[in-house]
Backbone as CSV, one residue per row, in Angstrom:
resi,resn,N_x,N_y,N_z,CA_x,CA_y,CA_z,C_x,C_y,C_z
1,UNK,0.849,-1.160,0.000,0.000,0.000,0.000,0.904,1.235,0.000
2,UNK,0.671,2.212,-0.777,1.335,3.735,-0.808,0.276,4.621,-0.784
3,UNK,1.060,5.758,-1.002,-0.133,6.955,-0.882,0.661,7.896,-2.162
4,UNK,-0.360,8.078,-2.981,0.247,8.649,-4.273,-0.160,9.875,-4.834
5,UNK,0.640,10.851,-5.253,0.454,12.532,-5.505,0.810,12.510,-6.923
6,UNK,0.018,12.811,-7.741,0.452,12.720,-9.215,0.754,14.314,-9.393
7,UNK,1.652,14.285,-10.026,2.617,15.403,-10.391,1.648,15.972,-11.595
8,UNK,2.179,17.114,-12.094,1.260,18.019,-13.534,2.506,17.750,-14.767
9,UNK,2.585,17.851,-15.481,2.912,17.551,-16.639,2.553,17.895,-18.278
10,UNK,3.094,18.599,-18.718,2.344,19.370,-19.788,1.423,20.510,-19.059
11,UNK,1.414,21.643,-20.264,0.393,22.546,-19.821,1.030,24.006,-18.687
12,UNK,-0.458,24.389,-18.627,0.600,25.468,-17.581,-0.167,25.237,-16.229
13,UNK,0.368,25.894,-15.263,0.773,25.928,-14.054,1.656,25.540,-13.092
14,UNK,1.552,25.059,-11.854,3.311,24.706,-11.229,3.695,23.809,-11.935
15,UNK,4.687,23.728,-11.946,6.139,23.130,-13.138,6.350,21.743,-11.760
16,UNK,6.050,20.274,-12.485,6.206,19.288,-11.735,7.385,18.914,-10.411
17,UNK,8.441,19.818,-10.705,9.433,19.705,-9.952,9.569,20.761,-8.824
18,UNK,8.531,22.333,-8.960,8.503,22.688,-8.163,7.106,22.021,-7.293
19,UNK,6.429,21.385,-7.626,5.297,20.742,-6.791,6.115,19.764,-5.866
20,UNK,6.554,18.843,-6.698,7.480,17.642,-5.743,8.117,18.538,-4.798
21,UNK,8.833,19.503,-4.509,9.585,19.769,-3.550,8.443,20.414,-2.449
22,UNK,7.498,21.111,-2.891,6.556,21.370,-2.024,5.423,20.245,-1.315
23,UNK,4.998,18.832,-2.245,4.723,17.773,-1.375,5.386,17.321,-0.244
24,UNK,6.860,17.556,-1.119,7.867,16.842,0.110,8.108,17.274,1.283
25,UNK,8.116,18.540,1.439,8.131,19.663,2.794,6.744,19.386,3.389
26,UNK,5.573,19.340,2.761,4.415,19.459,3.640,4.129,17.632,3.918
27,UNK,4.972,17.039,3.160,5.121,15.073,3.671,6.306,15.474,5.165
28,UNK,7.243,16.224,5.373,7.992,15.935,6.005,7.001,16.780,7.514
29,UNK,6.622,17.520,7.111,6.111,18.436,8.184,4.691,17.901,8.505
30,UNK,4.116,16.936,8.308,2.926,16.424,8.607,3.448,15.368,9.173
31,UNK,4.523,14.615,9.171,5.442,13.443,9.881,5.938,13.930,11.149
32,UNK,6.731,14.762,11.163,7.254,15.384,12.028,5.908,16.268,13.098
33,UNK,4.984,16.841,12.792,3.712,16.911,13.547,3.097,15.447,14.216
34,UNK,2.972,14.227,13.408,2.128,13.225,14.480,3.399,12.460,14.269
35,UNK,4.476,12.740,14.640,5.811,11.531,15.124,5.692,10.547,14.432
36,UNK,5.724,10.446,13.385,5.515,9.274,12.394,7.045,8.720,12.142
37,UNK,7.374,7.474,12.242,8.417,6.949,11.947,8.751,6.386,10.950
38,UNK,9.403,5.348,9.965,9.814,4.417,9.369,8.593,4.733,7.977
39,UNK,9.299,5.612,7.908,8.228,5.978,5.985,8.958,6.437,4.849
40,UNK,9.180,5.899,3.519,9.969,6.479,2.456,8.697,7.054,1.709
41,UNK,9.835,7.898,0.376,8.648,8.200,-0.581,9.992,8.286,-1.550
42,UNK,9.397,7.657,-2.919,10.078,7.497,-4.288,9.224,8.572,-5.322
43,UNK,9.875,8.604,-6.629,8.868,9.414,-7.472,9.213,8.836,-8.757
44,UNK,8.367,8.141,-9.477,8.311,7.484,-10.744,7.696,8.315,-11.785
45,UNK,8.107,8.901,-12.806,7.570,9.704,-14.210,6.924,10.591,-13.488
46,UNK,6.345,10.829,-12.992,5.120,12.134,-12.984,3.993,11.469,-11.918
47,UNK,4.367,10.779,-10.874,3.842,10.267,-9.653,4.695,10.043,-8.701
48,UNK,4.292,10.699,-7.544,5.173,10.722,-6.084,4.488,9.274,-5.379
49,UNK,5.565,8.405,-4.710,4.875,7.706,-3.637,5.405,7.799,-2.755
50,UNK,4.360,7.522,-1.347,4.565,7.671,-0.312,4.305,6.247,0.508
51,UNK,5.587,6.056,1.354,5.141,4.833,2.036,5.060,4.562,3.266
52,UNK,4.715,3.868,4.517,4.888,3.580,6.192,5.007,2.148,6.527
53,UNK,6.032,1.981,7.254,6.283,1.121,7.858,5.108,0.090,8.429
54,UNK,4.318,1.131,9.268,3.383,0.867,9.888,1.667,0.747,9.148
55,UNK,0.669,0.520,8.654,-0.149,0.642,8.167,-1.333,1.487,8.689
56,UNK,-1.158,1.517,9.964,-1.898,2.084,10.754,-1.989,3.961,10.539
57,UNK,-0.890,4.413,9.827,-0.324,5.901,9.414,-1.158,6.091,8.051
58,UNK,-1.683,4.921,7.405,-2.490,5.790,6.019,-4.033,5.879,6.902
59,UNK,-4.017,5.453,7.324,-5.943,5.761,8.497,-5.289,7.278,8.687
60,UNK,-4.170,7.760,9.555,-3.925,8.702,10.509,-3.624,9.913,8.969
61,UNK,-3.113,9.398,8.019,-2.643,10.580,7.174,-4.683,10.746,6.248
62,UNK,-4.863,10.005,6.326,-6.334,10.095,5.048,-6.811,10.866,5.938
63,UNK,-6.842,10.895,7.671,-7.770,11.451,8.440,-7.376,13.426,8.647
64,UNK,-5.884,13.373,8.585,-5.390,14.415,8.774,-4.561,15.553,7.981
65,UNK,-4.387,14.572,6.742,-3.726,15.640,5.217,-4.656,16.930,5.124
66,UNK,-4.086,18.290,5.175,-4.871,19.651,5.199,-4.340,20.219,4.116
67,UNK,-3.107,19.340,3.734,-2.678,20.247,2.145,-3.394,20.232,1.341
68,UNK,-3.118,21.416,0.240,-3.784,21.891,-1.126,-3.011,20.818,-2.279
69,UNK,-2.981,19.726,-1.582,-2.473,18.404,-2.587,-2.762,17.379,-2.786
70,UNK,-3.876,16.790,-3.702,-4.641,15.981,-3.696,-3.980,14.719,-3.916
71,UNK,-4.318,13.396,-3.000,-3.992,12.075,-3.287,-4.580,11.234,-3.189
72,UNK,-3.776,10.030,-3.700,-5.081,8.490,-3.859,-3.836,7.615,-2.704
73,UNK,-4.936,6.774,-2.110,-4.391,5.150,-1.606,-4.220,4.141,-2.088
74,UNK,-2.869,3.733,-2.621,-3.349,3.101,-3.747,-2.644,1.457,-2.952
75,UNK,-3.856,0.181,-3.276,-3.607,-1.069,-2.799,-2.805,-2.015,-3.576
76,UNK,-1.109,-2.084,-3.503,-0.691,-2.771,-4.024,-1.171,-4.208,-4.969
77,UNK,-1.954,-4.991,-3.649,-2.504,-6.157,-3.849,-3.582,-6.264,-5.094
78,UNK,-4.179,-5.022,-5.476,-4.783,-4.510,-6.265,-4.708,-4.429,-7.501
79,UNK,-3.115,-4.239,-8.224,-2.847,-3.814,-9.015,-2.399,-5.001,-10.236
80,UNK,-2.149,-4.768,-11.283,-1.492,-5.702,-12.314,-0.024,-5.179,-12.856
81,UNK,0.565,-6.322,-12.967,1.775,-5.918,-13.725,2.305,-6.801,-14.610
């Protein structure tokens, strides 16, 4: 399971790389607010993921994300490859 921020791409408005650095500050500062431990985040083409150790942190982040940055939960187990 991750938690995923799709980047913009083409077109106008924020330029994908200044968004990523601004997810990443308001990912680090929403961690650092509820003491969240043991979480990476990667970024593939034009999608950020976010991950936790713990599973119990995507309940606590779906309940408490206040950013102007919209994301999905996305269920590994779910997916095809």
């Amino acid at each position: 399971m991750y938690i995923q921020f799709v980047l913009p791409h083409g077109g106008s408005g924020i330029p994908a790389q200044h968004k990523l650095s601004l997810i990443k500050k308001e990912i680090q500062d929403w961690c650092t607010k509820y003491e969240v431990v043991g979480w990476s985040q990667k970024t593939i083409k034009y999608t950020h993921r976010l991950g936790f150790n713990d599973e119990k942190y995507f309940s606590l982040f779906s309940m408490t994300w206040n950013a102007d940055f919209p994301f999905q939960i996305v269920n590994v187990a779910n997916e095809r490859y």
